[in-house]
C-alpha positions, -999 to +999 in steps of 0.1 A: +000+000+000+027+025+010+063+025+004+089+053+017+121+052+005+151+077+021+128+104+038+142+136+053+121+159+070+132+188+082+116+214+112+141+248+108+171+229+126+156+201+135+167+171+117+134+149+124+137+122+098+177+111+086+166+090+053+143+066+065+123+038+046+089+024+058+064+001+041+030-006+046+014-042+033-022-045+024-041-061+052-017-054+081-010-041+116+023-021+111+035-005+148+059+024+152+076+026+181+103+046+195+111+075+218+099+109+223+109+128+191+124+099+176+103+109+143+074+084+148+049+114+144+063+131+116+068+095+095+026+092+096+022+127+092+035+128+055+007+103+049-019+125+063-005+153+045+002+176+072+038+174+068+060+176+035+094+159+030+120+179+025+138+146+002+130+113-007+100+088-022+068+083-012+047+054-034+009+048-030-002+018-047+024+021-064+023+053-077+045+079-070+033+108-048+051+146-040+036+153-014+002+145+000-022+178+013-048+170+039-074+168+014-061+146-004-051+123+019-087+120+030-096+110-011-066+088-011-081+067+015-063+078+041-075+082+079-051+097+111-066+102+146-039+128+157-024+126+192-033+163+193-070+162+192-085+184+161-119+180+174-140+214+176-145+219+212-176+243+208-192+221+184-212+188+192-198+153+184-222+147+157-209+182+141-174+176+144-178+137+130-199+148+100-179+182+094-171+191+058-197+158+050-229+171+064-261+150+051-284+172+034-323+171+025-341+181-009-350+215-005-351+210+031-319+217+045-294+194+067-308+166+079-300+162+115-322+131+121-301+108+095-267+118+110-281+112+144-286+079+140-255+070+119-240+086+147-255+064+174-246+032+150-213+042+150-207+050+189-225+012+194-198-001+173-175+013+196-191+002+222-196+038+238-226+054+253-221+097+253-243+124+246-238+133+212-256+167+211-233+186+238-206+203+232-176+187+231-156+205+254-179+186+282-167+153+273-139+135+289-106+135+268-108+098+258-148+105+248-136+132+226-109+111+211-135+087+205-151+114+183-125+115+162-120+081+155-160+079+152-146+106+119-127+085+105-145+054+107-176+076+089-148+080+063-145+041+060-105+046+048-080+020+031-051+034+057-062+042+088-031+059+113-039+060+148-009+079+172-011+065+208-046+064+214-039+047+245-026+073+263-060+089+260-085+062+268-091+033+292-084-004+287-119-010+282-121+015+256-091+005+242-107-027+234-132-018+212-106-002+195-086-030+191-118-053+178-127-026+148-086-030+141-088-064+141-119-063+120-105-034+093-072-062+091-095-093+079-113-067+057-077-062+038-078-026+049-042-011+063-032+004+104-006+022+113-006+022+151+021+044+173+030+030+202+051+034+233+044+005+249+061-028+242+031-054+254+008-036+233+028-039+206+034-075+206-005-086+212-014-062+182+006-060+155+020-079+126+053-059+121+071-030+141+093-004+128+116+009+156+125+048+149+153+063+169+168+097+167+152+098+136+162+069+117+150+034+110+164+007+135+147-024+120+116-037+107+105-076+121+072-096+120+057-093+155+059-132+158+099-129+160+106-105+186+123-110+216+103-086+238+136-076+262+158-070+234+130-046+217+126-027+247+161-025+249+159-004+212+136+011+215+144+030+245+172+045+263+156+060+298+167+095+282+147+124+297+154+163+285+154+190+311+129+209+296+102+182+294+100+182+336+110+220+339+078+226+361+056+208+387+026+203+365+043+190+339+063+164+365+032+153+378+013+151+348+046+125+335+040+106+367+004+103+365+007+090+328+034+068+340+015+051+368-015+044+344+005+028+316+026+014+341-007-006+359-024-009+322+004-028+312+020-047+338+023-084+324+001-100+353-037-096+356-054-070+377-088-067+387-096-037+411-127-041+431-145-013+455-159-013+488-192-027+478-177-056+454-181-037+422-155-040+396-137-008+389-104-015+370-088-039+352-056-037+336-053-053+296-041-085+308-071-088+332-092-076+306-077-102+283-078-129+308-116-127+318-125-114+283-139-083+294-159-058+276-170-023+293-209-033+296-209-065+303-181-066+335-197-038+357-226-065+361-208-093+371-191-105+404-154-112+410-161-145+420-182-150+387-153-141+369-128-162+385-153-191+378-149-182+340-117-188+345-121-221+355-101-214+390-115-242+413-108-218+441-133-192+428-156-193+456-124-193+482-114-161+464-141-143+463-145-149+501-111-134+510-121-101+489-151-101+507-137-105+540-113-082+531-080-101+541-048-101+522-038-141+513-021-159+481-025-192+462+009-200+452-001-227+423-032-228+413-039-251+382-065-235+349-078-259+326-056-286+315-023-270+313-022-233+327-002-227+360-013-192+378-004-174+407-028-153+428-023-131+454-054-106+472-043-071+487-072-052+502-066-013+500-068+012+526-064+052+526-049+074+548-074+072+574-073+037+573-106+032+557-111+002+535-116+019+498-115-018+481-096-050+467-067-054+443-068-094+427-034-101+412-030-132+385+004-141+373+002-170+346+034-191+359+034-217+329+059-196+308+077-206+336+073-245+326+074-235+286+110-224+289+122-256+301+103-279+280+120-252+253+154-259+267+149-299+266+130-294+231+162-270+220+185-304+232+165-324+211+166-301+183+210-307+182+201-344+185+180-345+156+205-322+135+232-341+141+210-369+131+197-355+098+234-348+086+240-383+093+214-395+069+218-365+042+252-378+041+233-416+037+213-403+010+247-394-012+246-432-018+216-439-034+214-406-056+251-415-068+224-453-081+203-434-094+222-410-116+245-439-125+207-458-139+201-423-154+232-421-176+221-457-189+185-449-197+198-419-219+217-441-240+184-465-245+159-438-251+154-425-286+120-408-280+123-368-280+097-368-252+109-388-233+147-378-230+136-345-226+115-351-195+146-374-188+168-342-188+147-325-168+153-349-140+189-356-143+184-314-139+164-317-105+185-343-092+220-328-095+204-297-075+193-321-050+233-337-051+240-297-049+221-288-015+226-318+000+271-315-005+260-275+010+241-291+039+270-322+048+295-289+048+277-276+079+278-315+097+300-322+125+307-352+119+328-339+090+357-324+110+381-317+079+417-305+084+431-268+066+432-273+027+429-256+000+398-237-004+380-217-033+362-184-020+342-178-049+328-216-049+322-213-012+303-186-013+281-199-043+273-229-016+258-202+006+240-181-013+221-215-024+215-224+012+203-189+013+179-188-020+148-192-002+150-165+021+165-143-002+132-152-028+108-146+001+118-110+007+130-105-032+162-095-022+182-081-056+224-101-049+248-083-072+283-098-071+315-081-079+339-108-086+378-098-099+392-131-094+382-160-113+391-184-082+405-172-047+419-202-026+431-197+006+443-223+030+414-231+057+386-249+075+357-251+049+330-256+076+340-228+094+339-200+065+311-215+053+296-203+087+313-168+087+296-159+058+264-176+069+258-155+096+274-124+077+246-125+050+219-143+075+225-106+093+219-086+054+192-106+050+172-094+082+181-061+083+172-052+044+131-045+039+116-062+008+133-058-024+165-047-008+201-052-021+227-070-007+264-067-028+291-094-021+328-086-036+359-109-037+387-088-048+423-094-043+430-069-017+457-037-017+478-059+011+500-088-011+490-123-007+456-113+008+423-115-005+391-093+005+353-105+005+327-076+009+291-081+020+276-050+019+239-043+023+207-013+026+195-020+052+190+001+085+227+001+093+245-002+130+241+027+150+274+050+158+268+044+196+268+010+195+295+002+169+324-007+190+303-033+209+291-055+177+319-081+179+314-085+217+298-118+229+255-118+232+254-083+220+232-079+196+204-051+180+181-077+166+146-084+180+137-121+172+139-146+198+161-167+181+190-143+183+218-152+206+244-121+200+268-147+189+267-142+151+291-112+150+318-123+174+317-162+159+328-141+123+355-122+148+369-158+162+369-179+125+381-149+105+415-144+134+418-180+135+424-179+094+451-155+099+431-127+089+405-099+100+370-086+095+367-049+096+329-027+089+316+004+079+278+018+088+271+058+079+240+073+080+230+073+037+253+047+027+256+010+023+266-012+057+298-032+046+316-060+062+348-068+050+365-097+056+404-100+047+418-130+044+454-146+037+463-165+003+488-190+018+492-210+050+484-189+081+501-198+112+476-218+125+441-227+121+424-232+155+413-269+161+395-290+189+359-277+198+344-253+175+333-220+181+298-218+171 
């Protein structure tokens, strides 16, 4: 739907956006997340128009746009609730959804009776009930941001940009939203939701975009982040001076804090007054009991619980009542859920009861990291295995090529020793993967010998096709040497430039480049491989921590941080070295220099990787 490509956007001085690329897939959840003034606001706000580039791309299905203008973002397709509410204050929410739109009759004039009840269909759908004829000035702030999405969903858009809603309403509110999302997905329609929370993120989601001092950090599918290691990016606990400069504004930070802080806390909470009636609950209570707004404020706690399936429901609920602080330690959920649950009745400053907290803490992630740990063991076991028989199937595919060679000197039919060709064709590219695959086993521990660059890295890139393919990455090659042999352990270059191009491969978006060079280098009797690639580059901060052991900037959960300093330990042990360079604009290059004859040793014994 949308593609950016090398944005800059400029405020006087201020250097918002530093040549950043975003895309936008039909039928998707895309979050943008980052700090204060890391650029997430201005990146949305060349969509809605309000905002021109001063360089760069912008593509709308697939055409090529200057610049949009408010207007015609809104006949694009395109829908933003601002974070800075554009509501009228003096006019009522029907005006304000149906301004510049108003429904008029024949002869007659508007006609307030239609867009009264489009109004009221649209405020059910949202699961709201407010008064839509008074101004809005008298509605709470989150009322009046519903308004303005009520706008938007009136304009029924294709891209519809929402910028941290949450901040503005409460969980229960938030989860209508999140249904109509949800709903606009399956319809193929596109969101692109800022966030500053991490949890929300993750449960909403199909892809994040990190944005950091203005440029792009990375761009995963939701279902491979490693939640720590996002945080980690995303923020850095950086706050200016002038933000908390007076008391107001400190208290107003702490009060927002201590609300997200609750609403997000990864345990359940259910607050409960003094007379039993439910009050609060956090989103993971709200996704645990499967709240909605209208429905929870007419049923009991202990109801609730029994939804759950907690076989101490009753127990629970007369604890709150009796308004004593106690905990269940393990308390088992169906047929596999572990929780924790703990009951803290609240008192003020007078010591007067004012009601009940209910904590749940799910405790079988606990039990799914082992049984990941012993499935991980079994994983090695298996791999080790499956080189065992890829190297068994060499035998049998040597037969059958051998029978193949014999039926093309029988077969005199055209047809047939075409369709023949075709599977001597298939088979020597199964012959192919399978030699790239038995490289990688461990139970072929080779000695140093003799070993051609340029056909090693040909094996890689073929282990590699698939994913390349998948994200139609375009590989150029430079190649100034016909063959480049150096002395060394196959296996273990074979993984250096694995992981070099594994690391090109993630950080790219679709229909990136990635360049590879072998060139004899400017040092004599050394040769240089280059893997450069245009993707969101390594940060200057950060760039003299790369090689280090489990550092790493990347958010799936299979990252271990090792990639980097495993290329650091195989390249030295060559006899040679790997050097980069990441600038803002340009390409991120690795180079890898290499010696042409015998190095002094090549480390042996227990691998590094």
């Amino acid at each position: 739907m949308v593609r950016l490509h090398n944005i800059h956007v400029r405020y006087g001085t201020v250097h918002a956006l530093r040549g950043v690329d975003f895309e936008l897939y039909k039928g998707e959840i895309h979050a943008l997340v980052g700090e204060h003034r890391a650029g997430k606001s201005s990146l949305v706000k060349l969509l809605s128009g309000t905002v021109h580039k001063e360089s760069g791309e912008i593509v709308y299905r697939g055409r090529a746009v200057k610049d949009f203008t408010p207007d015609g973002a809104v006949k694009a397709g395109i829908g933003m609730v601002y974070q800075d509410l554009s509501v009228l204050p003096s006019l009522n929410a029907i005006e304000n959804i149906f301004a510049g739109r108003m429904i008029r009759r024949y002869f007659v004039g508007l006609d307030f009776y239609k867009m009264l009840n489009i109004a009221k269909q649209l405020f059910r759908r949202l699961n709201l009930e407010i008064d839509l004829e008074v101004p809005v000035y008298r509605l709470t702030q989150g009322q009046r941001l519903m308004v303005e999405f009520a706008r938007i969903l009136l304009l029924d858009p294709d891209v519809i940009i929402l910028d941290e809603p949450s901040n503005k309403l409460t969980p229960f509110e938030m989860q209508s939203v999140y249904e109509i999302l949800f709903d606009y997905r399956r319809q193929g329609k596109s969101i692109v939701y800022i966030t500053h929370d991490i949890e929300e993120t993750l449960k909403l989601a199909d892809r994040v975009t990190i944005l950091k001092d203005g440029y792009r950090r990375g761009t995963e599918p939701v279902s491979d982040l490693d939640q720590y290691r996002l945080f980690q990016l995303t923020y850095s606990f950086a706050l200016g001076k002038k933000e908390i400069e007076n008391s107001r504004m400190q208290f107003y930070l702490l009060k927002r804090y201590c609300e997200t802080f609750i609403s997000h806390l990864p345990i359940g909470i259910i607050i409960v007054d003094a007379d039993g009636a439910l009050q609060f609950a956090n989103f993971d209570g709200i996704e645990m009991f499967n709240l909605d707004g209208a429905r929870a404020r007419h049923r009991s706690l202990e109801a609730l619980l029994g939804e759950l399936r907690l076989p101490i429901a009753e127990e629970v609920g007369a604890k709150v009542r009796a308004r004593e602080q106690c905990a269940w330690d393990e308390v088992r959920v169906g047929e596999d859920g572990l929780v924790k649950i703990d009951v803290f009745p609240a008192l003020d400053a007078e010591e007067a009861f004012v009601g009940t907290a209910v904590l749940i803490q799910d405790l079988s992630v606990d039990r799914y990291m082992k049984d990941y740990i012993i499935r991980a063991e079994k994983m090695a076991a298996v791999a080790e295995v499956a080189a065992g028989v890829a190297h068994e199937i060499n035998n049998p595919l040597f037969i059958i090529r051998n029978y193949i060679e014999l039926l093309k000197d029988t077969i005199v039919d055209k047809n047939s020793a075409e369709k023949l060709r075709k599977i001597e064709t298939e088979l020597a590219r199964i012959v192919e993967i399978i030699g790239s695959l038995l490289s990688f086993s461990r139970i072929r521990d080779l000695p140093g010998s003799r070993t051609n660059l340029v056909e090693l890295i040909d094996d890689v890139l073929l282990l590699l096709e698939h994913s390349l393919l998948k994200k139609k990455i375009r590989v150029e090659k430079r190649q100034r040497l016909g063959r480049a042999e150096i002395v060394g352990d196959e296996n273990r270059l074979k993984q250096l430039f694995l992981n070099l191009l594994l690391n090109s491969i993630d950080a790219v978006l679709d229909g990136g480049l990635i360049q590879i060079g072998i060139v004899p280098s400017e040092e004599e009797r050394f040769v240089e491989v280059t893997v450069a690639d245009n993707g969101y580059g390594i940060p200057q901060n950060i760039q003299d921590k790369i090689f280090s052991p489990f550092f790493s900037t990347k958010m799936s959960k299979q990252n271990t941080g090792l990639g980097l300093s495993i290329c650091q330990r195989i390249a030295e042990a060559h006899g040679g070295i790997i050097t980069f360079s990441s600038n803002p604009g340009e390409l991120t290059e690795f180079r890898i220099k290499l010696p042409t004859g015998e190095p002094a040793r090549i480390a042996r014994g227990r691998r590094p990787f």
